[in-house]
N, C-alpha and C positions, 0 to 999 in steps of 0.2 A: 542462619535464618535470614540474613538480611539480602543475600544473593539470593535466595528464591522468593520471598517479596519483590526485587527487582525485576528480577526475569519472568514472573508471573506480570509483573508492570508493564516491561517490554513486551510478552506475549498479549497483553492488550489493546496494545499500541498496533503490533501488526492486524491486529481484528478489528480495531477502529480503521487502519488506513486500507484495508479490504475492502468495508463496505465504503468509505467515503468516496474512494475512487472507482469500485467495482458498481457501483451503481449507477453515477454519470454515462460510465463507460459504457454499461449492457444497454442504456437507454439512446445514448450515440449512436449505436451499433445497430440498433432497432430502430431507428430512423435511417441511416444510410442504405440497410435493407430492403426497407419500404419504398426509399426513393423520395422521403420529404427533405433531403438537404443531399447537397451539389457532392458530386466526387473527389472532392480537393481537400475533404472534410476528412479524410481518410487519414494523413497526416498527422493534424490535431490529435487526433484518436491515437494515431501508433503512436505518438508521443505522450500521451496521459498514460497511457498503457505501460509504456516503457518505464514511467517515472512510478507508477504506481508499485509497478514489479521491485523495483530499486529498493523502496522504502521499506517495502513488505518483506524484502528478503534481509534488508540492513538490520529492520527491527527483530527481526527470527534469529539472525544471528547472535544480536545482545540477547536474545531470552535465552539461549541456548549455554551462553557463555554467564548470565547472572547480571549483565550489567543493566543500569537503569539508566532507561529511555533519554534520561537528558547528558548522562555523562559518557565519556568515552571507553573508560577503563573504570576495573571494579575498585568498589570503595576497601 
């Protein structure tokens, strides 16, 4: 029981770091677009992007596997 409370925990954690990151990002992405901020800004962005990805796939991993969000290995 207490593995699928964590990995329902971790599974949260990847849905909080979705939108946390996924929204900066799309709104970045919509201003580069548009043409209100410089082409260098691109960077920044693949790098949010990238780290976003990271997280989201680190935390999917623990959910998948039972573990909670803050520990490494299952209790």
């Amino acid at each position: 029981m207490i593995r699928l409370w964590d990995g329902l925990l971790s599974g949260l954690c990847a849905v909080i770091t979705l939108v946390v990151i996924g929204v900066p990002l799309w709104g970045a992405i919509a201003a580069l677009r548009a043409g209100l901020v410089p082409g260098w800004v691109w960077a920044p962005v693949a790098g949010l992007g990238l780290a976003g990805l990271v997280l989201t796939l680190a935390f999917g991993r623990k959910a998948a596997r039972g573990v909670h969000p803050l520990r490494e290995r299952r209790r």
